[in-house]
C-alpha positions as CSV (number, residue, x, y, z in Angstrom):
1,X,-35.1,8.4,-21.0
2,X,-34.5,6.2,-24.3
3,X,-31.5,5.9,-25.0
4,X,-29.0,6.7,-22.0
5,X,-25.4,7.6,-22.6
6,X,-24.0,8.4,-19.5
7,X,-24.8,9.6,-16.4
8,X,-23.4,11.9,-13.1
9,X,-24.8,11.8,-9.6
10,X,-25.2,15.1,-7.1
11,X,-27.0,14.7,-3.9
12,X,-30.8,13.4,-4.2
13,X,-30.3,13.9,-8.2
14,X,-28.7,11.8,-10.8
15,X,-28.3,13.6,-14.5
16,X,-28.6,12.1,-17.6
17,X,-27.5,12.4,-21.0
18,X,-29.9,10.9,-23.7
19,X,-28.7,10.6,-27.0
20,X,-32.1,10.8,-28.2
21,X,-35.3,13.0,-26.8
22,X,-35.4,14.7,-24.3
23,X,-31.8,15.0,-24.2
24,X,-31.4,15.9,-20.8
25,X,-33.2,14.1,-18.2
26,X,-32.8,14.9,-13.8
27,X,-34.6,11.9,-11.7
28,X,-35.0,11.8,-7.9
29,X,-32.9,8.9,-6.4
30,X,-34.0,10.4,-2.7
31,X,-35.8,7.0,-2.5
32,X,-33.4,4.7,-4.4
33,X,-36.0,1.8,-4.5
34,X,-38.5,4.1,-6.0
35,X,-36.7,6.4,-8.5
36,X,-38.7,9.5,-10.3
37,X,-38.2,11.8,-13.6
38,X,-38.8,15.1,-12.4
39,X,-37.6,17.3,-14.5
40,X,-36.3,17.3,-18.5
41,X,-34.6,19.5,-21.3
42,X,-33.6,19.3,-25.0
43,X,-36.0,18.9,-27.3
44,X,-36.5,16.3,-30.5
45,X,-33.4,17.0,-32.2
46,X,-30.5,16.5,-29.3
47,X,-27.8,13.8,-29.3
48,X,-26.0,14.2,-26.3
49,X,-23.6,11.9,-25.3
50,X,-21.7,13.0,-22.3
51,X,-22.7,14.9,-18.7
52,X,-20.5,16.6,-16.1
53,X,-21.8,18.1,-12.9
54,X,-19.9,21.3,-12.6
55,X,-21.3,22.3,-9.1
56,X,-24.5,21.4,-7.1
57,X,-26.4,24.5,-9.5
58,X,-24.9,23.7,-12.9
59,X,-24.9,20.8,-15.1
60,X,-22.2,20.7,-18.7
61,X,-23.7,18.0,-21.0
62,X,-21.8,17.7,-24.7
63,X,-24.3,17.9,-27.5
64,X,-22.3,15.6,-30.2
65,X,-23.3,17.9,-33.2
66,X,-23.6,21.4,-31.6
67,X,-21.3,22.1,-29.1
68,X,-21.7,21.9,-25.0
69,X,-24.8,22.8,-23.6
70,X,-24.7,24.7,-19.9
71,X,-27.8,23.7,-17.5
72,X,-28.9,25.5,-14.8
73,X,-30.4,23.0,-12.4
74,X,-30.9,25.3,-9.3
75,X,-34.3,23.8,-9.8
76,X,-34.3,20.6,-10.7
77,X,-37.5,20.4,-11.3
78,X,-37.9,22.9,-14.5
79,X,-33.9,22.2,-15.6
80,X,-33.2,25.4,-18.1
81,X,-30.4,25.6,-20.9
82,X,-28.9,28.8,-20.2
83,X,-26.1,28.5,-22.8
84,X,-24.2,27.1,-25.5
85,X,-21.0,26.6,-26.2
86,X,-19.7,26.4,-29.7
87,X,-16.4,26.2,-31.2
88,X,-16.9,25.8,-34.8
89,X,-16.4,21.5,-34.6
90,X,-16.7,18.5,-32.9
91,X,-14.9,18.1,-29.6
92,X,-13.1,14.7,-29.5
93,X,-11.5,14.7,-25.9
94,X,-10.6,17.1,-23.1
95,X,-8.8,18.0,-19.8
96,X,-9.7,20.0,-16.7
97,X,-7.1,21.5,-15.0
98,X,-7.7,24.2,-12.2
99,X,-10.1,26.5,-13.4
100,X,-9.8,26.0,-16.7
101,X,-11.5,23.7,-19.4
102,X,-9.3,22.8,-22.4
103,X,-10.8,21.2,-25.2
104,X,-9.8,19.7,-28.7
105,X,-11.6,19.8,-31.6
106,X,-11.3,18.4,-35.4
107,X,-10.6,21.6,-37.0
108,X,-9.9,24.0,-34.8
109,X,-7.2,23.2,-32.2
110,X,-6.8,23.6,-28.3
111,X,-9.6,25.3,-26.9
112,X,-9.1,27.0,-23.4
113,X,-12.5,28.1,-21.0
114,X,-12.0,29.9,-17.7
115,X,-14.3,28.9,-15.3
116,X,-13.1,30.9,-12.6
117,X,-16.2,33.7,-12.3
118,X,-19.0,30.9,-13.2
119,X,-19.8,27.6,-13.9
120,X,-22.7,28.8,-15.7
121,X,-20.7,30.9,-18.5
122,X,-17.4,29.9,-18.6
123,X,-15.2,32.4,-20.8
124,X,-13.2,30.9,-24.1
125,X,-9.8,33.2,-22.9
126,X,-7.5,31.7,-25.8
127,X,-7.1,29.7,-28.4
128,X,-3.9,27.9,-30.2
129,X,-4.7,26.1,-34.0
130,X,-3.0,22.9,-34.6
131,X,-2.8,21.2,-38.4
132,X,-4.6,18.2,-37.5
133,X,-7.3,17.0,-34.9
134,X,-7.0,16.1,-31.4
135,X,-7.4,13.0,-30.7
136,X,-6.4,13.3,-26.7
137,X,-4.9,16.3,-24.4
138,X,-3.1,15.6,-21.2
139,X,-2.2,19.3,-18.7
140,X,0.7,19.1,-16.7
141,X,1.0,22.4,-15.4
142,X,1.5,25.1,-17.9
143,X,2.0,22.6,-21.3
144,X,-0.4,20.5,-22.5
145,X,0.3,17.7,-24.3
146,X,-1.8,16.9,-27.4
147,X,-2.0,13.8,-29.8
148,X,-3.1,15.1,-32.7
149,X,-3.2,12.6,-35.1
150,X,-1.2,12.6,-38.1
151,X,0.5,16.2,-37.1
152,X,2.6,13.9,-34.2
153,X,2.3,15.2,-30.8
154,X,2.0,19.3,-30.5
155,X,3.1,20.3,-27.5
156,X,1.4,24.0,-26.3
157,X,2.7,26.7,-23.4
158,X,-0.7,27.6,-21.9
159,X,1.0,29.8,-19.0
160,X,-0.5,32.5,-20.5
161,X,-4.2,31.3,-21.2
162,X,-5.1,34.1,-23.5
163,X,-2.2,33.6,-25.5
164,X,-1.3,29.9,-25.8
165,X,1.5,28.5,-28.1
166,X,2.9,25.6,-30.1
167,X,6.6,25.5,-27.9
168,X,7.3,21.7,-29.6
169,X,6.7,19.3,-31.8
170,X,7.6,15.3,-32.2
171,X,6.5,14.5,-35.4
172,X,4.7,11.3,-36.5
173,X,7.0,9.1,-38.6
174,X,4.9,9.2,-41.6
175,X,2.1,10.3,-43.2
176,X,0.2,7.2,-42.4
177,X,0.6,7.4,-38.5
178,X,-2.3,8.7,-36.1
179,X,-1.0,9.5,-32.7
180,X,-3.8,8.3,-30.6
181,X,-3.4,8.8,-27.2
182,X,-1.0,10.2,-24.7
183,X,0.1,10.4,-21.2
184,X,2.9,12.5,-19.5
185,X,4.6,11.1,-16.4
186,X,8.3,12.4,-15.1
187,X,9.4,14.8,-18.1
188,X,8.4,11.6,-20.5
189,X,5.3,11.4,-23.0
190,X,3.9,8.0,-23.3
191,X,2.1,7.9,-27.0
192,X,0.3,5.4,-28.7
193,X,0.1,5.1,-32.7
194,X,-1.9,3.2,-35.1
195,X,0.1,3.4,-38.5
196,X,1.2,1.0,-41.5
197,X,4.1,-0.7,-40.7
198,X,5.7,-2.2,-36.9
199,X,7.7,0.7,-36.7
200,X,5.2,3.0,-36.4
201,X,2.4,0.8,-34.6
202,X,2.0,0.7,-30.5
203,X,3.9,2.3,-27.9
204,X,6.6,5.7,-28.2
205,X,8.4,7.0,-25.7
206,X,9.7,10.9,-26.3
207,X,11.5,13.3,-23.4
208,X,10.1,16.3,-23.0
209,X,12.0,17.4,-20.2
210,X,12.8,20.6,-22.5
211,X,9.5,20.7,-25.1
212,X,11.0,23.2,-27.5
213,X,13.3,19.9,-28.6
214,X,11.3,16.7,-27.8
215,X,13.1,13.6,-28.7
216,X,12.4,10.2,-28.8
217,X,13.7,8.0,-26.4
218,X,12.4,4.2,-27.6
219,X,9.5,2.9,-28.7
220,X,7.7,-0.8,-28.8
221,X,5.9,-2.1,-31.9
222,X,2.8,-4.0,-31.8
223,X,2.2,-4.4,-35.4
224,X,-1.7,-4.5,-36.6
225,X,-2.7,-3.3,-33.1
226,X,-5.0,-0.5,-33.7
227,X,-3.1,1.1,-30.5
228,X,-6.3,3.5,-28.8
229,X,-5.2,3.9,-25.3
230,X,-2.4,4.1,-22.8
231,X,-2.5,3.8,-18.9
232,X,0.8,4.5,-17.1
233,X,1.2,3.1,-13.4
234,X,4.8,3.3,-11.7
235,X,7.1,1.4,-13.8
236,X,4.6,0.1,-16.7
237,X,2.4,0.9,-19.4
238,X,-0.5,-0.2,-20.1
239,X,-1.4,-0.3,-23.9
240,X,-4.9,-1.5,-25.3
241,X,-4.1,-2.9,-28.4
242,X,-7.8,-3.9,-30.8
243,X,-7.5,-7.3,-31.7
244,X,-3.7,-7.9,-30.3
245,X,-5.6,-7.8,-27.2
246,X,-3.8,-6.3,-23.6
247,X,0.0,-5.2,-23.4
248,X,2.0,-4.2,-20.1
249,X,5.6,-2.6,-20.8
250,X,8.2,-2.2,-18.6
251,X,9.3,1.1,-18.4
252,X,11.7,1.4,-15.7
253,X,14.2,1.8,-18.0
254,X,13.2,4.4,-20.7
255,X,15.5,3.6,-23.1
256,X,15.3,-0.1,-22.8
257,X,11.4,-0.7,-22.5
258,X,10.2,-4.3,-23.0
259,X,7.6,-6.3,-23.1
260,X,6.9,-7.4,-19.8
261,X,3.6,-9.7,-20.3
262,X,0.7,-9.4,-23.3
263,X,-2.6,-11.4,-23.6
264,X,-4.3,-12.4,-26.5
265,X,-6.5,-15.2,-27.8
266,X,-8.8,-15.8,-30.8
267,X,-12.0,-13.9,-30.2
268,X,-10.0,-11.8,-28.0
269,X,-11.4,-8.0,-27.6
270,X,-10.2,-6.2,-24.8
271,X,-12.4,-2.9,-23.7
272,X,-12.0,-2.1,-21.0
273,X,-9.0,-2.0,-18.2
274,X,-8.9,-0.8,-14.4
275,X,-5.7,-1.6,-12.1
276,X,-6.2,-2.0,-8.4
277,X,-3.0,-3.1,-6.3
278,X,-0.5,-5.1,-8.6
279,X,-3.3,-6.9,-10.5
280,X,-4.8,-5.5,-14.1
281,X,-8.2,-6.6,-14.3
282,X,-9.5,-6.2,-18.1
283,X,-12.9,-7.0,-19.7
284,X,-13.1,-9.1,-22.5
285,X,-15.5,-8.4,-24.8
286,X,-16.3,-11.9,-25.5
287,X,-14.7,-14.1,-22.5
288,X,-15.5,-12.3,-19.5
289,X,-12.7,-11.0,-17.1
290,X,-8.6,-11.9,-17.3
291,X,-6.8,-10.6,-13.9
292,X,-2.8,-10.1,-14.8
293,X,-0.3,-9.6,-12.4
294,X,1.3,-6.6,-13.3
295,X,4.4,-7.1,-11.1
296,X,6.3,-10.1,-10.7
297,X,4.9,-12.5,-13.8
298,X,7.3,-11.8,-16.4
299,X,5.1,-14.5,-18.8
300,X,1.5,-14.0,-20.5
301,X,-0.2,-16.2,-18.3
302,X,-2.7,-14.7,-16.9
303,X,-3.3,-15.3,-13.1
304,X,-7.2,-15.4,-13.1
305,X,-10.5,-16.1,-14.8
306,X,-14.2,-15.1,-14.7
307,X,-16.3,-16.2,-17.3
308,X,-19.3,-13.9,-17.8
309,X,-22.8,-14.5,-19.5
310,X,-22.8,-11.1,-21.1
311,X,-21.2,-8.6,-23.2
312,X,-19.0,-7.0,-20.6
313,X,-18.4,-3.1,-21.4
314,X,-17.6,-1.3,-18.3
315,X,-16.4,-1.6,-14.1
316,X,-15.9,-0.2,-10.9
317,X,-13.8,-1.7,-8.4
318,X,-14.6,-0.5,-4.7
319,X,-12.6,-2.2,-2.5
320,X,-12.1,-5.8,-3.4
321,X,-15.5,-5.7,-5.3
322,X,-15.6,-5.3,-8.9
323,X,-18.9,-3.9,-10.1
324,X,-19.5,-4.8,-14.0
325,X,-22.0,-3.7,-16.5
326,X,-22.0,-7.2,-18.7
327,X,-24.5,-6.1,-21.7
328,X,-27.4,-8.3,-21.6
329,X,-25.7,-10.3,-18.5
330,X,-27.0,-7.5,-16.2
331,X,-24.8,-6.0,-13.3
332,X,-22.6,-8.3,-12.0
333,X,-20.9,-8.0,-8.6
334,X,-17.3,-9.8,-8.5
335,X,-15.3,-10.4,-5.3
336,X,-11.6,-9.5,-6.2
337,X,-9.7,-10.0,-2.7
338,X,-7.9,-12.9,-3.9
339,X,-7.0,-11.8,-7.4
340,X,-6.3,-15.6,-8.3
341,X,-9.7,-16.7,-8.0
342,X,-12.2,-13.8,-8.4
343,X,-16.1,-15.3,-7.6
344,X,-19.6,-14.0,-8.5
345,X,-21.0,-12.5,-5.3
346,X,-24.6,-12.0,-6.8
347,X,-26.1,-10.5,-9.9
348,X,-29.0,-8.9,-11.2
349,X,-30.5,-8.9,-14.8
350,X,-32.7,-6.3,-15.2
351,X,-34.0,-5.3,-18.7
352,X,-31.7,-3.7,-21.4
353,X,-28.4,-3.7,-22.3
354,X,-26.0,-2.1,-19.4
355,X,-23.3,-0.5,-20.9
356,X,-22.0,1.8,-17.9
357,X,-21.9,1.7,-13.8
358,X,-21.2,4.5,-11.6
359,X,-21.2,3.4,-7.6
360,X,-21.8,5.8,-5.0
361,X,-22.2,4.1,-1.5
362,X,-24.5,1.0,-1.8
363,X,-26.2,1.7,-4.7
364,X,-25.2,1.5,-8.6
365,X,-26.2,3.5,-11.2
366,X,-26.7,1.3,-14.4
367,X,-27.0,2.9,-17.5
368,X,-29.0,0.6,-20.0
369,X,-29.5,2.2,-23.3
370,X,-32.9,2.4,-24.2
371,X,-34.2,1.3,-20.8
372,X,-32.8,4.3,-19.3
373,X,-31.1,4.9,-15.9
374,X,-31.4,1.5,-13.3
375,X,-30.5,2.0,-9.4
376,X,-29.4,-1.0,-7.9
377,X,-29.2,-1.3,-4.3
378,X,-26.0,-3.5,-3.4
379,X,-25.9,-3.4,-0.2
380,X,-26.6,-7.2,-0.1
């Protein structure tokens, strides 16, 4: 491969996506100290930037500028593209649900797939046009909840998948608000915003117990955040917040959220964020990893520190392990059991840039950019 973007794992096989030629790429991890490329697809002309193994026989890998191309890999060896699906733009987030795929686009709207009769060629059963793109989708049950960007948040009645239909909408305060994200816990929707003023930048919180008349309940500003994504655990939120860095509301109280701790520092950069127990634990793009205690410290202090030699991108925690691709540092593994003072346990550097780990069992799957897929045995 030359230039990995992500990777899934079935059996003996791992699959992955290559945003340059060939594209598609299955390699033998039977043997993990002795991976092999045995079979390809695409061509010279691919960007695909996202792979999803369906079942053990069928692969979905999103071609960025084409649509999402269906692989049959009941072979492995001689992988075949069976079929393409296309719906008119480019596909910016989606949600499985059941049986069915749903999809937003830029142009389009809410895109529903039935995958009920086969993986292989899933059938587009309804579609519902919205007036601005989708930025993020979130099913619960028959609604799903979509940011879509300067058009607020649309909320659709997909009970009947052939026929699905705008039942609400909570509109963005102005025409220079993007809604983001969105996540829906306990008849509330949980949305960030990246606008022009503190009023209309960070966190909103809007009832949708009855969606034909969503309301707002409160909302938090964090002015100049950038607000891309929320995380809602129990009674907090989680918002990452560009530059402002890492924000954790309390939202026991819908109506009276607050502030319950932030981080930030110069140089600050906060990418990525997984939870585990009461502790946050959040890459820094620059500084390594900050460990918050998302339960009982009501300050910004944060409760620990690992500084790391990379560019941290992505983790894993298994366990009280934290498994981090750190750029150029290599793949890190951290001991987390005492949140207060996490420790290297060992590291590798291999060549390349890892920007994404995927752990199954003892072994992690590294993907490095242009040095393609690396399999790390961890046991040790």
């Amino acid at each position: 491969p030359y230039n990995c973007a992500d990777v899934d794992v079935e059996g003996d096989y791992a699959y992955i996506a290559d945003w340059h030629s060939p594209g598609f790429c299955v390699i033998e991890i039977a043997d993990p100290s002795s991976p092999s490329v045995v079979g390809s697809a695409g061509g010279t002309t691919v960007h695909y930037t996202k792979v999803a193994v369906a079942n053990p026989d069928t692969v979905y890998v999103v071609d960025q500028y084409h649509g999402i191309r269906v692989i049959d890999v009941t072979d492995p060896t001689d992988p075949d593209i069976v079929g393409l699906i296309t719906i008119g733009g480019y596909p910016w987030n989606l949600a499985v649900q059941d049986d069915h795929l749903y999809v937003v686009d830029d142009i389009n709207g809410l895109w529903i797939f039935d995958m009920t009769e086969t993986a292989l060629e899933p059938e587009q059963v309804g579609l519902c046009p919205l007036p601005g793109y989708g930025s993020d989708v979130h099913v619960v049950g028959d609604l799903a909840y979509v940011a879509c960007s300067h058009a607020g948040l649309q909320i659709v009645d997909v009970s009947n998948k052939a026929a699905p239909e705008v039942v609400g909408v909570f509109p963005a305060p102005d025409s220079y608000t993007t809604f983001t994200a969105v996540r829906v816990a306990d008849n509330l929707a949980y949305i960030t915003s990246s606008g022009s003023d503190f009023e209309t930048e960070g966190l909103i919180i809007v009832n949708v117990k009855h969606p034909s008349v969503p309301y707002e309940v409160s909302s938090l500003g964090i002015y100049g955040s950038n607000a891309r994504e929320v995380f809602v655990t129990g009674d907090f939120a989680l918002v990452t917040a560009g530059n402002k860095g890492l924000f954790v509301a309390d939202v026991s109280y819908p109506r009276f959220p607050a502030f319950f701790s932030s981080y930030s520092e110069a140089d600050y950069l906060p990418r990525a964020v997984e939870t585990s127990g009461d502790f946050a634990y959040v890459l820094d793009d620059l500084n390594g990893m900050r460990v918050f205690d998302i339960t009982t410290s009501p300050s910004a202090t944060i409760v620990g520190n690992l500084g790391l030699s990379g560019n941290p991108r992505q983790m894993e925690i298994v366990g009280g392990v934290a498994y981090v691709a750190d750029g150029g540092g290599g793949l890190k593994v951290i001991d987390i059991s005492i949140p207060a003072s996490p420790g290297l346990l060992g590291s590798i550097a291999p060549f390349g840039n890892q920007v994404d780990v995927a752990m199954q069992g003892d072994i992690a799957y590294v993907a490095a950019e242009n040095r393609g897929l690396q399999i790390i045995d961890v046991s040790n």
